[in-house]
N, C-alpha and C positions, 0 to 999 in steps of 0.2 A: 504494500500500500504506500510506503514513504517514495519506494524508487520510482513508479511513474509520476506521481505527487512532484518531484526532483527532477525528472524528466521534463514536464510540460513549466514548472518552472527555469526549468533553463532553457529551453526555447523561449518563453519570453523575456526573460533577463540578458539574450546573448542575440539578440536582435541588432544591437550596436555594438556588437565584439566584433569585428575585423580580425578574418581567418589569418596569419602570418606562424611560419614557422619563428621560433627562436632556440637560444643558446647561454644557458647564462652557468657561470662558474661559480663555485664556493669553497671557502676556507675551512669547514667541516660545520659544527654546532657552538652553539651559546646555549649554557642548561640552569635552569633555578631546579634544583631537586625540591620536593617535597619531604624528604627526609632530613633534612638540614643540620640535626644533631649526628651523624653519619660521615666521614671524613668522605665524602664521594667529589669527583672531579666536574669541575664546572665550565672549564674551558675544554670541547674538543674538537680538536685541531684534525687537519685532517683535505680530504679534496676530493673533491665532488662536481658532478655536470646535472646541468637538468635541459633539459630537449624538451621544448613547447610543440608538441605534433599540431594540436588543434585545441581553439580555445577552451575545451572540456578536458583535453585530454594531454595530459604530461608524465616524462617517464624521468626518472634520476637515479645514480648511482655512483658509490664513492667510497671512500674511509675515514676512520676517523678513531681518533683515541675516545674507549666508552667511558663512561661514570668509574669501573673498575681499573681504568689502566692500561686496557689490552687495547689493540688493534680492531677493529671492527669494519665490517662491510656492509654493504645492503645496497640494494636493488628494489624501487620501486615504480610501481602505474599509478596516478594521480587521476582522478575524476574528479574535476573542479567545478560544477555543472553552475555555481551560482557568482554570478558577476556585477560588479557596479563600477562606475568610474567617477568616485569622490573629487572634485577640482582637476579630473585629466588624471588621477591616474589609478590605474587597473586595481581592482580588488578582486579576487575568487578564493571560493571557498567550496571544502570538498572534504573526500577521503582520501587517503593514501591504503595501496594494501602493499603489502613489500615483504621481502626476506632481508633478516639482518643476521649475523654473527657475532662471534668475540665474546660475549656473555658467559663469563666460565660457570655459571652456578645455572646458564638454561642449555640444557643440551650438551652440556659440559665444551661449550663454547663451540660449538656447532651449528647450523641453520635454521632458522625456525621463522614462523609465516606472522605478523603483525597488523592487523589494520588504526589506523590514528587520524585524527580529523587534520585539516590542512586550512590554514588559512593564509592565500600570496597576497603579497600586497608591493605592485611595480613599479616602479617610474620608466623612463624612456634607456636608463643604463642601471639603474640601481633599485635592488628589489628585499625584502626579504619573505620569510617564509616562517610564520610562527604554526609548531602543533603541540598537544601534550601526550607525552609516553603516561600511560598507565603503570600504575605500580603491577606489577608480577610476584606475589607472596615475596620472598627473599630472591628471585632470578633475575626480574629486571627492574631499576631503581625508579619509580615514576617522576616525570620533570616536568616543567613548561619550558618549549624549547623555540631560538631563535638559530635563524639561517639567515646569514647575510649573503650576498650576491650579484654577481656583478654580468652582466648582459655582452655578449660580446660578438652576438648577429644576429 
């Protein structure tokens, strides 16, 4: 019921979306954990692409040091279906579903499947990309997270 609901609302909201591929890079994450008494890592670092196919649909993948220390990856599809453009510049908002790694306590740092909401918000070179990870019992650390990003065709 929600997905055609999101569906016929993103045909009307993406009326004024001008189809254009894009390219934009990033330095990995910016994280506020939710656990804050928890020595977990808040800067990570890291490098990443995200590929804008069409204004609903965006794919990204990269690495990046997790909350634990380790190295991590992931690979996601972005369905952004809901669009506005505040003073000229781009807002959409969506889900991401993705596989990530590096998590030594899920899968004992192995791959495992995530879905997390997605909120971009672009300019004409510079964008970022706020979502919140959910906490996972003790395997994954819940955050609200920032993605900065820099557009590069």
């Amino acid at each position: 019921m929600l997905f055609p609901f999101l569906a016929a609302l993103s045909s009307a909201c993406a009326e004024n979306v001008q189809p254009s591929r894009q390219v934009w890079l990033n330095p990995g994450f910016l994280s506020w954990h939710f656990e804050r008494s928890q020595d977990l890592r808040d800067d990570n670092w890291g490098v990443g692409v995200e590929v804008v196919l069409a204004p609903d649909h965006t794919v990204m993948a990269g690495n990046f040091i997790n909350s634990d220390g380790e190295r991590s990856h992931y690979a996601t599809y972005q369905w952004r279906p809901l669009h506005w453009q505040p003073h000229g510049i781009d807002v959409s908002a969506g889900i991401a579903l993705g596989a990530f790694d590096g998590y030594p306590n899920m899968r004992d740092g192995g791959w495992f499947i995530g879905l997390l909401p997605v909120l971009a918000v672009e300019g004409k070179h510079v964008g970022v990309n706020f979502s919140i990870v959910p906490t996972i019992k003790d395997k994954v650390h819940g955050a609200v997270v920032l993605q900065v990003k820099l557009r590069v065709w």
